[in-house]
N, C-alpha and C positions, 0 to 999 in steps of 0.2 A: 616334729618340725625342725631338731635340729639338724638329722640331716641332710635338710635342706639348706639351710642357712649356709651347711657346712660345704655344700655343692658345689654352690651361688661364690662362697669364699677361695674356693678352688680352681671354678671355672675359667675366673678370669674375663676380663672384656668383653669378649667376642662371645662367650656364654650368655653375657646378659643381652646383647647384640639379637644374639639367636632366640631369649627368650619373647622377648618385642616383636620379633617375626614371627613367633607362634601363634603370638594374641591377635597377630593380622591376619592369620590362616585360619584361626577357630572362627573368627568374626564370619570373613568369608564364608566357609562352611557351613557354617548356624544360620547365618541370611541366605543364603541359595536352598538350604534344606525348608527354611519356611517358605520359601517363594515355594520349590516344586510340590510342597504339601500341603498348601494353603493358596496362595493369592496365583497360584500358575496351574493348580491340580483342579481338573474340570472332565469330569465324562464325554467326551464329546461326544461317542453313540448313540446317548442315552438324551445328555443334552439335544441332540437332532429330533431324537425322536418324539421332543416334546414339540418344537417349534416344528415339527412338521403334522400334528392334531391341530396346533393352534390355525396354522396357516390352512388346514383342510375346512378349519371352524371357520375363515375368514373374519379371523382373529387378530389381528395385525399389532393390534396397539397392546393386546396382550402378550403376546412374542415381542414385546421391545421391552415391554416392563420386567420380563424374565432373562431378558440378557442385562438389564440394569442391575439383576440381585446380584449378579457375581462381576469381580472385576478381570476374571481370564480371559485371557488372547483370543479366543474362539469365542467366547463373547463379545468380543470387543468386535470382531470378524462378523459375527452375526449381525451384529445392530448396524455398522454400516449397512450392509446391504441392505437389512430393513429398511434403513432412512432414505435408502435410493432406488427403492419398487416402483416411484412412480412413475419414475425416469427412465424407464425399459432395464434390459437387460446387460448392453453396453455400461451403461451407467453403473449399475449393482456390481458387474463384474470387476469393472475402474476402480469403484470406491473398496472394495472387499482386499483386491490385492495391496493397495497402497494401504492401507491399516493392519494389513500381514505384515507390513515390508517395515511399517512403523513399532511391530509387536517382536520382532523378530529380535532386535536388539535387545531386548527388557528380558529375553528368556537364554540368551548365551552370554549376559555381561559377568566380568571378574571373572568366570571359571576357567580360561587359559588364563589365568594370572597365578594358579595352580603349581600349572608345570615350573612356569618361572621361579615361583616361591621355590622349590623343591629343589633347584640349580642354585640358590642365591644363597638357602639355609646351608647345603652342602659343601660350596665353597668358604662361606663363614664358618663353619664347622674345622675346615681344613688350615682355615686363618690361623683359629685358635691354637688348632693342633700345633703349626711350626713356628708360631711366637712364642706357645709355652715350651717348646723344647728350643729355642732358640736361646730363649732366659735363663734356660737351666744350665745348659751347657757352658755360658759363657759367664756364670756366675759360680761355679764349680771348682773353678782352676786355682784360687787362691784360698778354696776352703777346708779347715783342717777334715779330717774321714768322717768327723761324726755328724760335721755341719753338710759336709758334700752328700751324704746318705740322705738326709732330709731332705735338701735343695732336689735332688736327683729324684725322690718316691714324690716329692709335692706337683714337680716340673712332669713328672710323664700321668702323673693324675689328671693335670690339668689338660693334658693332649687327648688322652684317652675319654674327657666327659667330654671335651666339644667335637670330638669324633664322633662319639658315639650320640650327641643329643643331637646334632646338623645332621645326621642318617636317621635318626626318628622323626626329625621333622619332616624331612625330604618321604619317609616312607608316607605318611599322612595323607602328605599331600596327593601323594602319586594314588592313593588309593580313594581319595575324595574325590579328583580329578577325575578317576576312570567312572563312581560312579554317579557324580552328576554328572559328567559327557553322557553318560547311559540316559540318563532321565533329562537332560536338553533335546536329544534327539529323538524321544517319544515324547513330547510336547511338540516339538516341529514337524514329524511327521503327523501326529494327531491333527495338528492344526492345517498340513498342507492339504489334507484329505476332508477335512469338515467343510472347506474351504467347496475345493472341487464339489461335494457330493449338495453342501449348501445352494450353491450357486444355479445346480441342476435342475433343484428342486425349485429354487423361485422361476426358471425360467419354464417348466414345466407346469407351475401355478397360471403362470401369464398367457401361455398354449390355453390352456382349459380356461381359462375366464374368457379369452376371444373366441374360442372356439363356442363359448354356452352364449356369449354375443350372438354369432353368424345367425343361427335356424331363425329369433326374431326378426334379425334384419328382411331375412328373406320371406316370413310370412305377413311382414307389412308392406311390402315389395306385392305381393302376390293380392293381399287385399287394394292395392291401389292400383292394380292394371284391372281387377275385375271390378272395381268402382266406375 
């Protein structure tokens, strides 16, 4: 660990600057990788095809209680429209979209703040860089050779680690960035599509219940013209 310490002692300001922005980019990172792996990651194929036995079963109360075990957007998507079956199909549609529109934020927040880190670290990076050669130089002039050699290897050390540590953090970023954007945009796509295919399917449910309606209506029709 000392040469750590001895980095830190090197670095200068803008070093420890940039180390403070690292711990805001890992935080980042580690929260968004447990959202899309945990409270955001959800089958939706598969989740369909459970709520679509249930709903064959006319099951109803049981497809709401299996969009309660989980708390993903596509569940959260499903159980509206549950809650508004009884309401036609304008309704289910109404409520399904505004609970997208409401889910939509909770699965792309802080990940453009990514890019930004990765501009912010960079130029912090470049701070350090020409403050510690700014120091060096201008503290040089009245030093005897053996002081000025010091001053000189300490002063482009210190350039060279915030360069170099503000383009590791910036690389980070840029490579967390590219691939949660990958996994925000199969969660939104997943969700745009369970959405659609969900929607079909209760409106489909509601054809065929009116439709298993019609034949009685017309065979009590039939028995009260021949009464």
């Amino acid at each position: 660990m000392d040469w750590l310490s001895e980095v830190f002692q090197k670095g200068g300001p803008f070093f420890i600057v940039n180390t403070f922005f690292l711990a805001i980019v890992l935080g980042i990172i580690v929260e968004r990788a447990i959202y899309f792996l945990g409270r955001g990651h959800l089958n939706a194929k598969a989740f369909l095809e459970q709520l679509k036995r249930l709903l064959a079963a006319n099951n109803v109360d049981r497809a709401k209680k299996l969009c309660d075990a989980t708390a993903a957007p596509v569940a959260r998507v499903a159980k509206a429209g549950l809650n508004r079956l009884h309401r036609g199909e304008a309704a289910v549609a109404q409520a399904m979209e505004e609970t997208m529109t409401d889910a939509l934020p909770e699965v792309k927040t802080r990940i453009g703040a990514l890019w930004s880190m990765a501009n912010i670290v960079t130029l912090t990076g470049l701070l350090g860089t020409i403050t510690g050669l700014i120091r060096t130089f201008s503290g040089i002039g009245g030093a005897n050779p053996a002081e000025r050699q010091k001053q000189l290897s300490d002063g482009i050390a210190e350039a060279m680690y915030n360069t170099a540590f503000g383009l590791s953090i910036a690389l980070v970023c840029m490579i967390a960035h590219l691939l949660l954007s990958a996994a925000q945009k199969k969660v939104v796509a997943d969700l745009e599509a369970f959405s659609l295919r969900f929607e079909n399917l209760l409106a489909e449910g509601g054809a065929s219940a009116q439709a298993s309606r019609a034949p009685a209506a017309h065979v009590d029709l039939d028995h009260d013209v021949e009464a």
